[in-house]
C-alpha positions as CSV (number, residue, x, y, z in Angstrom):
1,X,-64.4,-7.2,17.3
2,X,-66.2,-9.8,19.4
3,X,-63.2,-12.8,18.8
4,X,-60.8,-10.5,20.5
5,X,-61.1,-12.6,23.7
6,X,-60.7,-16.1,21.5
7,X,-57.3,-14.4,19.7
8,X,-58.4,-14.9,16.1
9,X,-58.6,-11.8,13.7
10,X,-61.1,-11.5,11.0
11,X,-60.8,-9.2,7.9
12,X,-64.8,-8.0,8.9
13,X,-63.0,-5.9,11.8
14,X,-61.0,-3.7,9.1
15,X,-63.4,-3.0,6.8
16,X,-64.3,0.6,8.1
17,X,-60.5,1.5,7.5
18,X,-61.1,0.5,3.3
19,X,-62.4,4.5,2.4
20,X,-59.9,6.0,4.4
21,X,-56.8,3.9,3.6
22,X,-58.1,4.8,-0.2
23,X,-57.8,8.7,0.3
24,X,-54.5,8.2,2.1
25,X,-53.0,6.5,-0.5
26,X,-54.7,8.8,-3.8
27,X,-53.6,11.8,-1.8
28,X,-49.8,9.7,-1.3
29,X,-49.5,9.5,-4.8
30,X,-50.3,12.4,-6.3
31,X,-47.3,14.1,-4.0
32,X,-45.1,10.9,-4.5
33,X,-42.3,12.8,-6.7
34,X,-41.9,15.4,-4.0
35,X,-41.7,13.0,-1.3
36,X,-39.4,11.2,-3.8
37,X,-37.3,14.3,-4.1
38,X,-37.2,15.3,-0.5
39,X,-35.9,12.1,0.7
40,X,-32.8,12.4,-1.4
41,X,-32.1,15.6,-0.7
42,X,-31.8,15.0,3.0
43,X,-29.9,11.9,2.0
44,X,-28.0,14.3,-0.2
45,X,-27.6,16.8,2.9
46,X,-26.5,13.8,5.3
47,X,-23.5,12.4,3.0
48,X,-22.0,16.2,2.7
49,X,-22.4,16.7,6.3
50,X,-20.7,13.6,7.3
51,X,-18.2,14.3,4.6
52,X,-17.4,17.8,5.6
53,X,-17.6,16.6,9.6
54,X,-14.4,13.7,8.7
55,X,-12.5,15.9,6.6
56,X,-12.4,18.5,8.8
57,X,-11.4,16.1,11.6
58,X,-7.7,16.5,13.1
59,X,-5.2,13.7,14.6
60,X,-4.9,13.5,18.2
61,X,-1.7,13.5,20.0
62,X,-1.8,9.8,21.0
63,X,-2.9,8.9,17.4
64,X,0.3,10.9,16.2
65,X,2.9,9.6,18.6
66,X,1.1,6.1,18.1
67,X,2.0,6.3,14.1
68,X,5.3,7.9,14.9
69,X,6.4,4.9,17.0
70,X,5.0,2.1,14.6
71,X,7.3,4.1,11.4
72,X,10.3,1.6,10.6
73,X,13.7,2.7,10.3
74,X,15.3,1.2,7.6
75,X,17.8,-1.2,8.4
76,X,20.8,-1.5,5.4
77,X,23.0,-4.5,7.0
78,X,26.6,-3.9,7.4
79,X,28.1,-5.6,4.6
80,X,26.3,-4.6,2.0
81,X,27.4,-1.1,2.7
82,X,31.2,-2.3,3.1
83,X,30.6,-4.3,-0.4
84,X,29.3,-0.7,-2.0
85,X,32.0,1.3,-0.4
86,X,34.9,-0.8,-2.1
87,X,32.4,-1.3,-5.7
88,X,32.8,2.5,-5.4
89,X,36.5,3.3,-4.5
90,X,37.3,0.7,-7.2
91,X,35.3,1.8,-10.5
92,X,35.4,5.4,-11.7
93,X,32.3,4.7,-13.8
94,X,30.6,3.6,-9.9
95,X,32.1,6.8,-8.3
96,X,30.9,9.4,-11.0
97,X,27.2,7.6,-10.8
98,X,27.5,8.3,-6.8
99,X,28.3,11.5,-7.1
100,X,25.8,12.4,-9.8
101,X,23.5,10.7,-7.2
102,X,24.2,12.6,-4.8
103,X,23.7,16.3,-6.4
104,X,20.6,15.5,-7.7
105,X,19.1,12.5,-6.2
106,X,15.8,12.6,-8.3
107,X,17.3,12.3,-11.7
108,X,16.3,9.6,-14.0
C-alpha cells in the first residue's frame, strides 16, 4: 500500500483478500439454487403485485369526461339517406329487408 500516494495499484495489495474471497464464494455456491429460487419468487411476487395494483385501478372523472368528449358521432350525410328513403319506398323486396332489420337488428 506504499504507491497509494503515486496512484498506481498493484495486485500485491489484494492478496490477503485471496482466502477469504475463496470461502465467500464456496459458501455462495453451495446455497446458489436457493438464492436462485428466492430471487424469482420476489420477482414472481412483484409482477402479481403490480398486476393486481393496475387491475384494480378505477378511471378518474377527467379521464372519463376526457374519452367522452373525444367519442365521434357518426355523421351519415344527407343524401345518402334521401337516396335510401326513396330505394326503400320504391322496392318491396328493400322495404321487407328494413323492416326485418329493424325487429331484429342482429340477424345474419
Amino acid at each position: 500500500m506504499s504507491n497509494k500516494k503515486s496512484g498506481n495499484i498493484d495486485l500485491g495489495d489484494f492478496k490477503h483478500l485471496g482466502p477469504a474471497l475463496g470461502r465467500l464464494s464456496k459458501a455462495s455456491l453451495r446455497y446458489a439454487g436457493m438464492m436462485f429460487f428466492l430471487l424469482v419468487a420476489v420477482v414472481y411476487g412483484f409482477v402479481v403485485l403490480q398486476i393486481n395494483t393496475l387491475s384494480n385501478a378505477q378511471p378518474t372523472d377527467s379521464d372519463v369526461s376526457a374519452q367522452t368528449k373525444t367519442t365521434a358521432v357518426p355523421n351519415v350525410d344527407p343524401k345518402v339517406v334521401q337516396q335510401l328513403q326513396t330505394l326503400q319506398d320504391n322496392s318491396s323486396n328493400v322495404q321487407t329487408l328494413f323492416q326485418q332489420a329493424r325487429e331484429n337488428p342482429f340477424q345474419e
